[in-house]
Backbone as CSV, one residue per row, in Angstrom:
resi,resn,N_x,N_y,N_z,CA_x,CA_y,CA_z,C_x,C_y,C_z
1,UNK,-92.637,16.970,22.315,-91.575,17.901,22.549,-91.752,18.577,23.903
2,UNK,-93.145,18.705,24.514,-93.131,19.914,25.411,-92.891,18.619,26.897
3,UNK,-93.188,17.194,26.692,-92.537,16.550,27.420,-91.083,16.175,27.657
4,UNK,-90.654,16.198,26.526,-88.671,16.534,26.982,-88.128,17.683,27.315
5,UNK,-88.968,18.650,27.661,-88.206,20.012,27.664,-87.155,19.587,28.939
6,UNK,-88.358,19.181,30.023,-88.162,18.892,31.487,-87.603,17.844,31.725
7,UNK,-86.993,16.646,30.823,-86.260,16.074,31.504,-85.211,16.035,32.359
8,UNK,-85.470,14.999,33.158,-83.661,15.160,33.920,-83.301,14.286,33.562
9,UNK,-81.900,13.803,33.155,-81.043,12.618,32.904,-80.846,11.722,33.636
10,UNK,-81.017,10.378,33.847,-80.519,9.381,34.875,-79.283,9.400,35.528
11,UNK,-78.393,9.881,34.308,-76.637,10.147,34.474,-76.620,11.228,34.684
12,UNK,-76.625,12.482,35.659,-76.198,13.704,35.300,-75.182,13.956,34.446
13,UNK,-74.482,13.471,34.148,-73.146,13.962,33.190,-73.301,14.108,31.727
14,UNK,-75.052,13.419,31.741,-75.325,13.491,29.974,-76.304,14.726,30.386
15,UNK,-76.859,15.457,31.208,-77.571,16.891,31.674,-77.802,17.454,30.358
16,UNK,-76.239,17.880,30.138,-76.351,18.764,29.322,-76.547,18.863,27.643
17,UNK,-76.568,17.586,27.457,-76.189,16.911,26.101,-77.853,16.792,26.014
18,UNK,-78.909,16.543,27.047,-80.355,16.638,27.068,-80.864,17.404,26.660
19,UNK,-80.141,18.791,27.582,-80.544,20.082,27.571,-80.558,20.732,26.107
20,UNK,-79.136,20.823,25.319,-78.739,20.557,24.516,-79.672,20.212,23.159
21,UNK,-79.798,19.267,23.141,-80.864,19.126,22.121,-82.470,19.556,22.335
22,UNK,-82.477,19.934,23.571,-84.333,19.670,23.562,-84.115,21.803,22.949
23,UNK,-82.753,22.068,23.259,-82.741,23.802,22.669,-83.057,23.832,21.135
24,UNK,-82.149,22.458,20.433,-81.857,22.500,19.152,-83.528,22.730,18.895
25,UNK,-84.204,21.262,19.366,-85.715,20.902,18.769,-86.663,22.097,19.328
26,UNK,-86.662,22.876,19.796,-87.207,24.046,20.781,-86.988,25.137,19.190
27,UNK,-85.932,25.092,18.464,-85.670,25.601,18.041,-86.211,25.934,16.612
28,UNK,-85.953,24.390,15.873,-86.379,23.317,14.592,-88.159,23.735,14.943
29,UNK,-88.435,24.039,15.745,-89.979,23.852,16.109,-90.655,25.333,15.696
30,UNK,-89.675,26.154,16.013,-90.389,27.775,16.036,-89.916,27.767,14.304
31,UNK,-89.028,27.609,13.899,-88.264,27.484,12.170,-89.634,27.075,11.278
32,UNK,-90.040,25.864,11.733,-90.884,25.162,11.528,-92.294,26.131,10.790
33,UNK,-92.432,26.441,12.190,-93.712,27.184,12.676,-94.147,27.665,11.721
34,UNK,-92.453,29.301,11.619,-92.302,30.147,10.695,-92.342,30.146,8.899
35,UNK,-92.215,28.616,8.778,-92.585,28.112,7.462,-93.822,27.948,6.834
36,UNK,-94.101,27.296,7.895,-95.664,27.262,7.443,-96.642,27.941,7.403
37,UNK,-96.260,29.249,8.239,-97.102,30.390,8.128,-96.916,31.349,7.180
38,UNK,-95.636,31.044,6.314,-95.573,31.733,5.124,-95.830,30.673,4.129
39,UNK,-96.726,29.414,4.156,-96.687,28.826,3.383,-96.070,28.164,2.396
40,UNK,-94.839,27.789,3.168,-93.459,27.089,2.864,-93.838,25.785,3.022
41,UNK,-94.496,25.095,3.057,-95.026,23.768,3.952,-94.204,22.760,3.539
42,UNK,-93.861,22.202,2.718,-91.838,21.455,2.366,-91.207,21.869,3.169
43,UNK,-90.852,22.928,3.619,-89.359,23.465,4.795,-90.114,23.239,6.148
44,UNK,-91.421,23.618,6.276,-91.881,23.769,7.414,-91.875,21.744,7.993
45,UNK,-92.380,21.350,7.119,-92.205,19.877,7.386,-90.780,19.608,7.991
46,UNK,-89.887,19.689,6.886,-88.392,18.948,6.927,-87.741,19.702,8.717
47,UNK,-88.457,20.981,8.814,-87.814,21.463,10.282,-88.750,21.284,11.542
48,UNK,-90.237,20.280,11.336,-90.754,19.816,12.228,-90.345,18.546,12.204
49,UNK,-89.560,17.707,11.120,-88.718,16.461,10.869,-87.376,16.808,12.057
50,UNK,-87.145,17.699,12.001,-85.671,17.669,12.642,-85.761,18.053,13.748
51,UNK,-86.785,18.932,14.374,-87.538,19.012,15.671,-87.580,17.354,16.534
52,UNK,-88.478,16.727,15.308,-88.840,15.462,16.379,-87.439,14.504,16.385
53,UNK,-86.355,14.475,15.545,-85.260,13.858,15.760,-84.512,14.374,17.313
54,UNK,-84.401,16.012,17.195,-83.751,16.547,18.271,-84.544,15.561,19.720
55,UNK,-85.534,15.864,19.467,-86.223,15.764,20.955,-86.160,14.170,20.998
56,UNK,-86.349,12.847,19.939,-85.937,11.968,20.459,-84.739,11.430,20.437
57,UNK,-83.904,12.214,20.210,-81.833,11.738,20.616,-82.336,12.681,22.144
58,UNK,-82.502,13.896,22.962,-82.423,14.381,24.047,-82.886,13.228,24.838
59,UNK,-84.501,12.339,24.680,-84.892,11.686,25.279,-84.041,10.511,25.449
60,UNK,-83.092,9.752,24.623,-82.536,8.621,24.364,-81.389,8.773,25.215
61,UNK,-80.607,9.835,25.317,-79.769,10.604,26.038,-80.121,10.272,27.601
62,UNK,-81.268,11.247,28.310,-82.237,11.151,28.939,-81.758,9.748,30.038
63,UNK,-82.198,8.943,29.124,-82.303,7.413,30.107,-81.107,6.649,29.547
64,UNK,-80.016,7.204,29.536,-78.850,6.386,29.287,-78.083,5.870,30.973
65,UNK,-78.126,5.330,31.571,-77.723,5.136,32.972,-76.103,4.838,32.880
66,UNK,-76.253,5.443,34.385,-74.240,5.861,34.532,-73.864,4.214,34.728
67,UNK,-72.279,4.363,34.136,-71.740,3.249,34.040,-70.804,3.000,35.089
């Protein structure tokens, strides 16, 4: 995750759609966090599950080259 924060897009025009998700998984990550430190560890999983989805659709995004 802390390697997609910084991507740049090949296409600028997908920028933001990068940006975009690496907020969502930035996000799913602290949720996460917060689960497991109350010993939720089922939720804390399923929102470090949706963390690593965010960050690899941003990355996939990422290297989509302009047409």
């Amino acid at each position: 995750m802390e390697e997609s924060a910084d991507l740049t897009a090949l296409n600028p025009r997908k920028q933001t759609k990068v940006d975009r998700e690496n907020l969502k998984a930035a996000k799913e990550f602290v949720d996460a966090a917060d689960h497991v430190a109350t010993g939720k560890l089922d939720k804390g999983i399923r929102e470090y599950a949706k963390a690593w989805r965010h960050t690899v659709h941003a990355e996939k995004e990422a290297l989509k080259l302009p047409k």
